[in-house]
Structure formats: C-alpha cells, structure tokens
N, C-alpha and C positions, 0 to 999 in steps of 0.2 A: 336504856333498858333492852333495846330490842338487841345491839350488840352483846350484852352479855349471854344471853339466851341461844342468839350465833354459836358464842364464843363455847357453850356448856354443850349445845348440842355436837359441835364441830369435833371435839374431845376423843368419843370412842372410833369416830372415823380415822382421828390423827394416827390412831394407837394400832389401829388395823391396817393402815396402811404403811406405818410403821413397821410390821411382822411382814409384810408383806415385801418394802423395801427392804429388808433383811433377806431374802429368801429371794430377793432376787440378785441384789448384789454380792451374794455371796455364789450363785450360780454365773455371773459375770465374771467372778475374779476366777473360778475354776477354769473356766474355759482360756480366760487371758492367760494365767498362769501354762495352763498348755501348750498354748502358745509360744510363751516369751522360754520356758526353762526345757520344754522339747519332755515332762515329768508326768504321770496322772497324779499321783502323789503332793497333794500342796504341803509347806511348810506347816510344823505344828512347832509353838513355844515349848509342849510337852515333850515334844519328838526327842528322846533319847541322844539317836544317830544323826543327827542334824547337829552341824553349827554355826554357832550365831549370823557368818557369814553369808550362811542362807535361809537363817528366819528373820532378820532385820528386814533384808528387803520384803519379803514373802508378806508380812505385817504391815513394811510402810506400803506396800501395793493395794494389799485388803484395804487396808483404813481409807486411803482415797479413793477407792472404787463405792467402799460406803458411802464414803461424806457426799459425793456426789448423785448418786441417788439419791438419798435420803432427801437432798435439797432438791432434788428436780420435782418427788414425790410430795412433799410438804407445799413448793412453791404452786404447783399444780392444783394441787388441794386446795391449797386458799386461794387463788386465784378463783380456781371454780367456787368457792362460797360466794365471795366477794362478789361475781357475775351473777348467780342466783337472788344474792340475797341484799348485796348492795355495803354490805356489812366486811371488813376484813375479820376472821377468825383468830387468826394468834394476839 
C-alpha cells in the first residue's frame, strides 16, 4: 500500500524533472555541438540547406546526450525516494 502511494506521489516529480532533463540536455548538446562542429547553428531535420550527412549525426548526438540525462535524472530521483521513503518509486 504504502509503495503505491510512493509510486502516485513520485509521478508529477518524474514529469518535472522530466521538462527539466530536457532543458538541460538539450543546453548540453548546444554547447558540445560548438564544440565538436566549430557551428552556433545545431542541425535541424527541418533545415532545408543541411544534408543528411549532417543531421544524422547532429540527431544521433542529441539523442545520446538525452538518454543520458534523463537516466542520470530519473536514477537520482528514485534513488532519493527510495532513501526518503525506503520504498523504490518506478
């Protein structure tokens, strides 16, 4: 009982930290991208004047810069429930 109540309260935290792992991982990959292509400019799938040769990677870079967050953020978050509450959340 007491884990499902974890598990419902833990919910809107997921979701905001969620927005939040977005907003940072995509501030990461701006800056990497500066880095690695010397561009301010990131790759868009829309981008007209871009070719694939440089939204392929541009995309597979984004995505793993997400996925990584996101789990560090999620792993973080339930961990710290888990320590609070004794309960794992997801």
């Amino acid at each position: 009982m007491v884990s499902a109540v974890v598990k419902l309260l833990y919910k809107p935290f997921a979701i905001i930290f969620g927005l939040l792992g977005g907003m940072i991982a995509s501030a990461i990959f701006s800056k990497v991208w500066k880095a690695v292509a010397h561009e301010d400019d990131t790759p868009d799938a829309s981008d007209e004047e871009r070719r694939w040769q440089e939204i392929l990677p541009a995309v597979a870079l984004k995505g793993a810069i997400a996925g990584v967050v996101k789990a560090l953020i999620h792993r973080g978050g339930a961990t710290s429930v888990r320590g609070l509450t004794g309960t794992w959340p997801a």
